[in-house]
N, CA and C of each residue as an Amber inpcrd file, in Angstrom:
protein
   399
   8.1800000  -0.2950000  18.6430000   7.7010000   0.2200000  17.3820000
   6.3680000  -0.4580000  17.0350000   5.2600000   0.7150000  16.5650000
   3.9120000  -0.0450000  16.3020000   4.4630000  -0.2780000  14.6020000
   4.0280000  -1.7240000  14.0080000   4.0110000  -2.5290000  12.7810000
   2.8970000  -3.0880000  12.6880000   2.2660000  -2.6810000  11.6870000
   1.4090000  -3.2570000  11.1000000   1.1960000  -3.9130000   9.3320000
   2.4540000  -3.3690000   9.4210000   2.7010000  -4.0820000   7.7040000
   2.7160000  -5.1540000   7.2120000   2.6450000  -6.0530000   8.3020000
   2.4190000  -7.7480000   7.4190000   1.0750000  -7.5450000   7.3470000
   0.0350000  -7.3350000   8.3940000  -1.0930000  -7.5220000   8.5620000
  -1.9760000  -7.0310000   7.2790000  -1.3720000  -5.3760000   6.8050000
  -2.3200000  -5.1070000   5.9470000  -1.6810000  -5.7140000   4.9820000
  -0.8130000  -6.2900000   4.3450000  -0.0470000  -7.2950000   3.1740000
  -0.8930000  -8.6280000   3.4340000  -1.1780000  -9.1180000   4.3270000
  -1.8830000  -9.9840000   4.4540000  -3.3110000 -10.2600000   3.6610000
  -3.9980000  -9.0400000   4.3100000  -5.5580000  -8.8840000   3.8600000
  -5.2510000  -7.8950000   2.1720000  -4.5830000  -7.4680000   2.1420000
  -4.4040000  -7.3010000   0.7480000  -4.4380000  -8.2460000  -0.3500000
  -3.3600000  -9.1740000  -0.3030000  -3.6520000 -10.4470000  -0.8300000
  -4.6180000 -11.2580000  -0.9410000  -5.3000000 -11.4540000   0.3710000
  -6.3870000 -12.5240000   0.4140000  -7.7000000 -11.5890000  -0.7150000
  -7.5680000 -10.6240000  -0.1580000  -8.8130000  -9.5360000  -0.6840000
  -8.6610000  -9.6320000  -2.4660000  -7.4280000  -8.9880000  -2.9300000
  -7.0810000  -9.0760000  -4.1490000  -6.8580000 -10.6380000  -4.9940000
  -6.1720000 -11.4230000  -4.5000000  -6.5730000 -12.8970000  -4.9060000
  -8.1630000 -13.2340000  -5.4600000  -8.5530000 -12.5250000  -4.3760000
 -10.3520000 -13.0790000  -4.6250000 -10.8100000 -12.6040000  -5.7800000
 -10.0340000 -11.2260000  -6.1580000 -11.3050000 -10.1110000  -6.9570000
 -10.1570000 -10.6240000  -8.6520000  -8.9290000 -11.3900000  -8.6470000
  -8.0040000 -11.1880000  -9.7330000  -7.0910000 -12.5860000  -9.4670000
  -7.6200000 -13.4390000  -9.4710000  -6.7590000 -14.9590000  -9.4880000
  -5.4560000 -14.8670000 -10.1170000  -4.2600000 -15.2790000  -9.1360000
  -2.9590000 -15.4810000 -10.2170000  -2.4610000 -13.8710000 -10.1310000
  -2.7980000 -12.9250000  -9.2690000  -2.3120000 -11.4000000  -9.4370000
  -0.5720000 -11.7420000  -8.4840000   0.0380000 -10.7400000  -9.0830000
   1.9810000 -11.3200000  -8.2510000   1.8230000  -9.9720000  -7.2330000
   2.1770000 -10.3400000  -5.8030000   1.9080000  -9.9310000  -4.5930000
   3.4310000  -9.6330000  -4.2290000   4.1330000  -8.4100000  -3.9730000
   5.4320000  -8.2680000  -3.5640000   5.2800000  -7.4010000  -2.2420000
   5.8530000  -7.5960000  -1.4950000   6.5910000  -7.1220000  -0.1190000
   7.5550000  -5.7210000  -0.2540000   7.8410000  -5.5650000  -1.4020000
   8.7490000  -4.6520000  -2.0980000   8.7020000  -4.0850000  -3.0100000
   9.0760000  -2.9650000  -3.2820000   8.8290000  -2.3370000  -4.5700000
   9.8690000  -2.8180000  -5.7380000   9.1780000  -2.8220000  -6.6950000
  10.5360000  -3.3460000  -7.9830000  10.3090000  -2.5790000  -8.9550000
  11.7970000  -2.5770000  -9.7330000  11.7540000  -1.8150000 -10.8440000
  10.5230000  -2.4370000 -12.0400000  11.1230000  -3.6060000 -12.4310000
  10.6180000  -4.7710000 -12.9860000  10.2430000  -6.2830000 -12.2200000
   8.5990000  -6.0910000 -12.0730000   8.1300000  -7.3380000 -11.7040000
   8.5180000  -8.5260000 -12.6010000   8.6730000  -9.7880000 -12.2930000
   8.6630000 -11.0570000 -13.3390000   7.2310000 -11.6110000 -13.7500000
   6.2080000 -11.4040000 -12.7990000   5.1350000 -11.6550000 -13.3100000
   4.3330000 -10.3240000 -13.5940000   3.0000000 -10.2220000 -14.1120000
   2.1090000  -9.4170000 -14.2920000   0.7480000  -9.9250000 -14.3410000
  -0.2270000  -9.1590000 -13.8260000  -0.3570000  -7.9620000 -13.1860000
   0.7200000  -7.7590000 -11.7030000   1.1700000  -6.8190000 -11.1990000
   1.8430000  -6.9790000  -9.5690000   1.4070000  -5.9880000  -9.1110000
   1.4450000  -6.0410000  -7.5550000   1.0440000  -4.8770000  -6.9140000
   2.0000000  -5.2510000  -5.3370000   2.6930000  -4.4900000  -5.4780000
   3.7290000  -4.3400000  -4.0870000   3.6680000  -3.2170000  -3.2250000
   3.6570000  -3.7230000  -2.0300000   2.9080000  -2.7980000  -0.8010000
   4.0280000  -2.9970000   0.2420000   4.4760000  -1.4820000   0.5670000
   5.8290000  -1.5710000   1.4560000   5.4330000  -0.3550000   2.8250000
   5.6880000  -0.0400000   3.6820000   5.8340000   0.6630000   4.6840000
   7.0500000   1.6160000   4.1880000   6.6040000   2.9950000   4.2240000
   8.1110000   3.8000000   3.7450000   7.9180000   4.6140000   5.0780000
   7.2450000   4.5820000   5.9490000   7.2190000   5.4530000   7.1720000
   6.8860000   5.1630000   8.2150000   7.5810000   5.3500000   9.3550000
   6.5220000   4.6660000  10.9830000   7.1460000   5.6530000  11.6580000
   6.3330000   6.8150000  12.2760000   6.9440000   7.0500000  13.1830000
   6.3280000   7.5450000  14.5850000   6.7270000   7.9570000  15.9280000
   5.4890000   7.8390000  16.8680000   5.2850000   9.6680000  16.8580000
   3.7200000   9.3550000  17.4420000   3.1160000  10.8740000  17.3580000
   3.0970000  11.6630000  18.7820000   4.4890000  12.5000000  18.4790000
   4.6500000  13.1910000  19.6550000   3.6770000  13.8210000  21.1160000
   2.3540000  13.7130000  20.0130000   1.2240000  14.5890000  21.0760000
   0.9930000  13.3130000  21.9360000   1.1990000  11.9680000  21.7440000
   0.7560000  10.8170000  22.6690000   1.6520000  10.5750000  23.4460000
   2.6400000  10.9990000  22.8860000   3.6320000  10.0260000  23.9270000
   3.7310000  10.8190000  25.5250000   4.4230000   9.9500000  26.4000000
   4.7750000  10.1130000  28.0190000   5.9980000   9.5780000  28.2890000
   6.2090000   9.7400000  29.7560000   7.6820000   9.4770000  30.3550000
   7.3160000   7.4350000  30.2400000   6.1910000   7.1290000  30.1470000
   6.3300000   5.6060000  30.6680000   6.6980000   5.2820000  29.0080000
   5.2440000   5.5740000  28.2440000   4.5930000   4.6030000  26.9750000
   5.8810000   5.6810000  26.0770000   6.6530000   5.7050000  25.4480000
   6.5990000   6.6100000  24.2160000   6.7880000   6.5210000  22.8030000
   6.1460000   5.8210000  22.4600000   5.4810000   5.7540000  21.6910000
   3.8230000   4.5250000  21.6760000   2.8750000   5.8780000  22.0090000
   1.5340000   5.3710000  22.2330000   0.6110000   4.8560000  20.9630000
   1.3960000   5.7760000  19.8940000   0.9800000   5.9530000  18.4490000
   1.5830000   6.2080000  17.6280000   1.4490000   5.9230000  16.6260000
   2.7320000   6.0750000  15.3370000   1.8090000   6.1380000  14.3180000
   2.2940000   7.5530000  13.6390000   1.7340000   7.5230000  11.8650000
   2.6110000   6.8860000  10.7840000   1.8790000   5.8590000   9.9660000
   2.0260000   4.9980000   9.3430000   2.4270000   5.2000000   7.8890000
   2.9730000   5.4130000   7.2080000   2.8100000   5.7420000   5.5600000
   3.0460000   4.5880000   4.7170000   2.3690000   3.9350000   3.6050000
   2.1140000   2.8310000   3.1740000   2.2880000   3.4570000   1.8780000
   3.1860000   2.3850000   0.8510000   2.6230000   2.7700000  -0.1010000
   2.5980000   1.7740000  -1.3450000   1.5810000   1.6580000  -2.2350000
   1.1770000   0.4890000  -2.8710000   1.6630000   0.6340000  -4.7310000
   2.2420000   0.0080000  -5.1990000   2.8020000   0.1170000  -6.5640000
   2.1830000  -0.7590000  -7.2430000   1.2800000  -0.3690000  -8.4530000
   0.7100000  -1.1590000  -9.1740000   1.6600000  -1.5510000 -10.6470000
   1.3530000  -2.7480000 -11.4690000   2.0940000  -2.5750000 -12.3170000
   1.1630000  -3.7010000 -13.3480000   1.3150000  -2.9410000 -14.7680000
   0.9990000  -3.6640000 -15.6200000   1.6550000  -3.7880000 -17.3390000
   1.4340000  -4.8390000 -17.9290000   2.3130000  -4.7930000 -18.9270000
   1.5030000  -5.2120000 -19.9190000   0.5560000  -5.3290000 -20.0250000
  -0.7030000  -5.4730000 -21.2810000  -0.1570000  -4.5580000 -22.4740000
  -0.3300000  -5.1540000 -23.3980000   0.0100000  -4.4320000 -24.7740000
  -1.4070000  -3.7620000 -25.1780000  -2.4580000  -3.5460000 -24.4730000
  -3.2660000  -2.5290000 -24.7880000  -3.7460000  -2.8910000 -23.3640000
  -4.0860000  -1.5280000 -23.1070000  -5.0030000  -1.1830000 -21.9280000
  -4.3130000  -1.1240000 -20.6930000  -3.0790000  -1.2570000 -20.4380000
  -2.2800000  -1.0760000 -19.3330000  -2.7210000  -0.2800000 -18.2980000
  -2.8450000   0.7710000 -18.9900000  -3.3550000   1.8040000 -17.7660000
  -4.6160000   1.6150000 -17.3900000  -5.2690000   0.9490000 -18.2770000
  -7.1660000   0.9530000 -17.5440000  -6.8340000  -0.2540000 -16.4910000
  -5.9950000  -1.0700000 -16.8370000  -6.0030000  -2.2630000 -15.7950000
  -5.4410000  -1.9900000 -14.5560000  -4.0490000  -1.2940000 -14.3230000
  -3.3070000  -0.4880000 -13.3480000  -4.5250000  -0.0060000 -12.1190000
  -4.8480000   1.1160000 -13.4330000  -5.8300000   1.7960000 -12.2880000
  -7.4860000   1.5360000 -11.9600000  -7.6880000   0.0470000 -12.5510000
  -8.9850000  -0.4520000 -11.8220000  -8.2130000  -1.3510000 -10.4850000
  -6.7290000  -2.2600000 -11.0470000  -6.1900000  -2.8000000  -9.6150000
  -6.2020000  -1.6180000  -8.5640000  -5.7380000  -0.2160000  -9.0260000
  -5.3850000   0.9700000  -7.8420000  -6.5920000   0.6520000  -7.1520000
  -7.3240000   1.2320000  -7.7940000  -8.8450000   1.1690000  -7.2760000
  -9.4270000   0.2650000  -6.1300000  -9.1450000  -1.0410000  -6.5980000
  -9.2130000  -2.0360000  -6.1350000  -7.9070000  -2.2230000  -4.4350000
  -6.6030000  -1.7400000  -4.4170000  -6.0650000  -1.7220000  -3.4120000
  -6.3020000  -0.5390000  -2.2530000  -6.7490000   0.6870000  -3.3830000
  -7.6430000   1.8990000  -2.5480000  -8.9260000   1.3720000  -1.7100000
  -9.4600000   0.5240000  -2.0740000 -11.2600000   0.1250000  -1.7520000
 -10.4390000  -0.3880000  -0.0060000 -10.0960000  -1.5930000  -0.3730000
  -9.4000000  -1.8760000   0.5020000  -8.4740000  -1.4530000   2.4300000
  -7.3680000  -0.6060000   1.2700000  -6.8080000  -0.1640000   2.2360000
  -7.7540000   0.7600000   3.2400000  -8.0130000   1.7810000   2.5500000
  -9.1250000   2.8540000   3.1330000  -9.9490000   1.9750000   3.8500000
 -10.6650000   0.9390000   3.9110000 -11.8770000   0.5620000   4.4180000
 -10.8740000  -0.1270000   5.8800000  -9.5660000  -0.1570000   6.0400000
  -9.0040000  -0.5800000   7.4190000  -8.6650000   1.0450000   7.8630000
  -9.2900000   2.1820000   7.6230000  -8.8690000   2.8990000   8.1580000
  -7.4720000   4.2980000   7.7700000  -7.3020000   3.5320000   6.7030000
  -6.0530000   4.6190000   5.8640000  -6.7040000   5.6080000   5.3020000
  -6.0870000   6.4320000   5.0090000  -6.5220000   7.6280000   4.0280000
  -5.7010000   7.8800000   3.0840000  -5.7900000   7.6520000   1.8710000
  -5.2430000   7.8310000   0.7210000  -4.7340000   8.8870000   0.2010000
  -3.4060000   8.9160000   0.2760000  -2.8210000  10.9600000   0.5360000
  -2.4550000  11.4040000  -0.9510000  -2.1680000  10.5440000  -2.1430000
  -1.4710000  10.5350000  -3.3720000  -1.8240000   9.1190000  -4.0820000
  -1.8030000   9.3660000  -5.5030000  -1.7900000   8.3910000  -6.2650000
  -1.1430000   9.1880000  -7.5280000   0.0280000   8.9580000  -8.1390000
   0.2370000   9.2560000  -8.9630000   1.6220000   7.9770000 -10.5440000
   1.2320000   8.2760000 -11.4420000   1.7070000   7.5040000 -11.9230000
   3.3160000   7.6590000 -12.4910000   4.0180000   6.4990000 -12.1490000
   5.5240000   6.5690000 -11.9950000   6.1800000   6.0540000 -13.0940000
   6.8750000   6.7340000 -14.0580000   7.1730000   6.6380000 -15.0940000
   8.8160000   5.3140000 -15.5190000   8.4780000   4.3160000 -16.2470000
   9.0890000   3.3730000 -15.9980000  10.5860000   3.6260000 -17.6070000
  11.7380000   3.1800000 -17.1950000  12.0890000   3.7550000 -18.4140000
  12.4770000   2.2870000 -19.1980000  12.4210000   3.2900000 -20.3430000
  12.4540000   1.9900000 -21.3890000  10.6380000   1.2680000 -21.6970000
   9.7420000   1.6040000 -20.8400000   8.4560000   1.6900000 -21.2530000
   7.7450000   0.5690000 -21.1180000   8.4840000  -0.6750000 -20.7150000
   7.6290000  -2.0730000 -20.5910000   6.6760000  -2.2610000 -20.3520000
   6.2190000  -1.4280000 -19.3590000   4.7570000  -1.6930000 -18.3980000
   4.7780000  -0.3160000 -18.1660000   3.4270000   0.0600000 -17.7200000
   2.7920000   0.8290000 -16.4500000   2.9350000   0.7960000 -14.9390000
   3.2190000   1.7420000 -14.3650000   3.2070000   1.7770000 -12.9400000
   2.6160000   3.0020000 -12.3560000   1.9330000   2.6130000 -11.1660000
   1.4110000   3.4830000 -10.9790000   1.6950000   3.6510000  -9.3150000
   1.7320000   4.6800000  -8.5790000   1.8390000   4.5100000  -7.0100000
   1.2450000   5.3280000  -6.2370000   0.8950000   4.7780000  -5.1840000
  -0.4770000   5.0420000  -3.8650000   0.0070000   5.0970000  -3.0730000
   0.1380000   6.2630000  -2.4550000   0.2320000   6.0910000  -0.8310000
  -0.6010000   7.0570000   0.0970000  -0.7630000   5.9090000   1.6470000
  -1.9760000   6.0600000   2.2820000  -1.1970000   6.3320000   3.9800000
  -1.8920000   7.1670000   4.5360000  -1.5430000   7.3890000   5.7970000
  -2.6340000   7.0190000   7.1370000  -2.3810000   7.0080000   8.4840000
  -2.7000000   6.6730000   9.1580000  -2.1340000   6.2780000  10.4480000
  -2.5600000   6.9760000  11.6230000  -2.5730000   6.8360000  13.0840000
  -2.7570000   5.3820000  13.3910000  -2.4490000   4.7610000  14.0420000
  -1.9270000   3.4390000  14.7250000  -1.5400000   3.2420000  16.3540000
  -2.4320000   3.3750000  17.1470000  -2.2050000   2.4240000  18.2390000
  -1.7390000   1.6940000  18.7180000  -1.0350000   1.9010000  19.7470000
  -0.1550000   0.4980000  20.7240000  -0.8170000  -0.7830000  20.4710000
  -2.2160000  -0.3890000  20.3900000  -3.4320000  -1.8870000  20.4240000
  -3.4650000  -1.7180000  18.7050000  -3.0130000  -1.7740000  17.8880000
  -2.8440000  -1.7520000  16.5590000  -4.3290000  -1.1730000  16.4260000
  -4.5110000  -0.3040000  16.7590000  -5.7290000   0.2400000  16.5030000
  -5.8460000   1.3710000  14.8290000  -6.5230000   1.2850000  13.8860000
  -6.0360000   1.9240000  13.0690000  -7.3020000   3.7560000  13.1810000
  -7.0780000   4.7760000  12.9670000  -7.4950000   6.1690000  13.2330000
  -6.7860000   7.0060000  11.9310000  -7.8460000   7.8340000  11.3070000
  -7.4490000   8.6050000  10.3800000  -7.9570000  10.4150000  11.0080000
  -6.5160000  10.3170000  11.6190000  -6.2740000  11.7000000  12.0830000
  -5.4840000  12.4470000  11.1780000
């Protein structure tokens, strides 16, 4: 199986740390983060792309589906902050090669915070090569 999900969790963090000191980084999606701002980035899809595969390799390539949950709980401006972080995990992801298929915002009940969710697709290589086919 091609994985590349620590890697882009990796450079997500380092990237976002830089631009938002103190931002809460999850591996998982949650109903309710404990800290705020959060942004949790999970793999909901891997699977290999039939047109590559052969009797040896099979799976040569695998399309990837990623998807990134923003969350904020500001008593004003929630949503402008949400979706400058989106923004900010869009700049990102896309620039390794994803393509950003949806962003839409996910309605939390009981109303605490904002959430918002992204998800990005992308072709992947045996050589973790990333391709937006």
């Amino acid at each position: 199986m091609i994985d590349i999900e620590n890697q882009v969790f990796d450079r997500l963090c380092v990237y976002l740390e830089a631009k938002r000191p103190g931002i809460n980084m999850s591996g998982d999606t949650l109903n309710a983060p404990t800290e705020f701002p959060c942004v949790a980035l999970e793999e909901v899809d891997n699977y290999p792309d039939r047109r590559t595969q052969d009797s040896i390799h099979p799976e040569n390539h695998a399309i990837i589906v990623l998807e990134a949950t923003v969350y904020s709980n500001k008593a004003v401006g929630r949503k402008q902050e949400a979706r400058a972080i989106a923004g900010e995990v869009s700049d990102l992801i896309q620039s390794l090669g994803f393509t950003r298929i949806s962003m839409n915002p996910a309605p939390v009940p009981g109303g605490g915070h904002y959430r918002l969710k992204l998800r990005f697709r992308a072709e992947v290589s045996a050589m973790e090569q990333i391709y937006r086919r």
